[in-house]
C-alpha positions in Angstrom: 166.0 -244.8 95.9 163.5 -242.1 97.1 163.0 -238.4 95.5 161.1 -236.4 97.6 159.6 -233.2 96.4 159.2 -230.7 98.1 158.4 -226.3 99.0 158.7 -224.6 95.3 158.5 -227.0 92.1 158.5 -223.9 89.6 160.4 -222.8 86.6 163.1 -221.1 89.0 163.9 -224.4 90.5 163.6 -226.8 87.4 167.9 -226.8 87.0 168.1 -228.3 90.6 164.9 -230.5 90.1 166.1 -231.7 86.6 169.3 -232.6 88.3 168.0 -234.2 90.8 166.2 -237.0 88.4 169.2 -237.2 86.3 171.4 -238.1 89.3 169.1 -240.5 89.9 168.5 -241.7 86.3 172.5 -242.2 86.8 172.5 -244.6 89.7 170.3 -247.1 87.1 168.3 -248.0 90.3 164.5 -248.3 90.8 163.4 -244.7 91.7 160.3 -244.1 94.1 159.2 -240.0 94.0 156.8 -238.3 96.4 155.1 -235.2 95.6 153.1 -235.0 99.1 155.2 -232.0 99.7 155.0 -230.1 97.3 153.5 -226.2 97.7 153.4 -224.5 94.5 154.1 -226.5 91.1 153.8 -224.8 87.5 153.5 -226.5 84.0 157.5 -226.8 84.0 157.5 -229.4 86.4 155.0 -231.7 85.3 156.9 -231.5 82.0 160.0 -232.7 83.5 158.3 -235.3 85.6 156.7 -236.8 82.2 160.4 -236.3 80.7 161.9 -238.2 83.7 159.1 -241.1 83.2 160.4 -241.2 79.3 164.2 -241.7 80.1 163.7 -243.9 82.9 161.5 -246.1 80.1 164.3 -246.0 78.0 166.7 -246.9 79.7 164.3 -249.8 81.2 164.8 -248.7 85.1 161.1 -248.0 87.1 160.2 -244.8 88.0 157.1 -245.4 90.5 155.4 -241.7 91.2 153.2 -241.9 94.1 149.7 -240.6 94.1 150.2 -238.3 96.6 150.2 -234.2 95.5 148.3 -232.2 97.7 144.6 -231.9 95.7 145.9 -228.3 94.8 147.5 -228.9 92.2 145.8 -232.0 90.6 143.8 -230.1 88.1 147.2 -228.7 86.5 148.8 -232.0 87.0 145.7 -233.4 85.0 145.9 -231.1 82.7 149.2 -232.2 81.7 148.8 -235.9 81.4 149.9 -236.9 84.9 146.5 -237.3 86.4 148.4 -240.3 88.2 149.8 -238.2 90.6 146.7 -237.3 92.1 145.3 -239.6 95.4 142.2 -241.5 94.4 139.1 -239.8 95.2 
């Protein structure tokens, strides 16, 4: 399965982006997610992504996050842990 972020990834949408990973968490498939998409992106989301990456651990399913979110954004993604997320420079 594919996740696909995209527009907004901000506190307003974290209920229908936290959904989205739990429906996904659900299926107890291996989960690909893309952030090339994504425009704006605060702290709430890179939480949830590093919340995602501990349930799908636990539950012993991969959750492969590309390294593709626009350069914009790395510094907070870094700043959070998720450094990962970033493309290689």
């Amino acid at each position: 399965m594919r996740i696909e972020f995209t527009g907004d990834c901000t506190v307003a949408e974290a209920a229908e982006l936290k959904a989205r990973l739990l429906g996904a968490l659900a299926g107890g498939e291996a989960v690909e997610a893309s952030f090339a998409g994504v425009a704006r992106a605060d702290m709430s989301f890179f939480e949830l992504v590093r919340a995602a990456q501990a349930d799908f651990a636990r539950r012993g399913l991969p959750l492969r996050l590309l390294p593709d979110l626009p350069p914009h954004l790395c510094r907070a993604a870094a700043w959070t842990g998720l450094a990962e997320l970033c493309p290689a420079r």
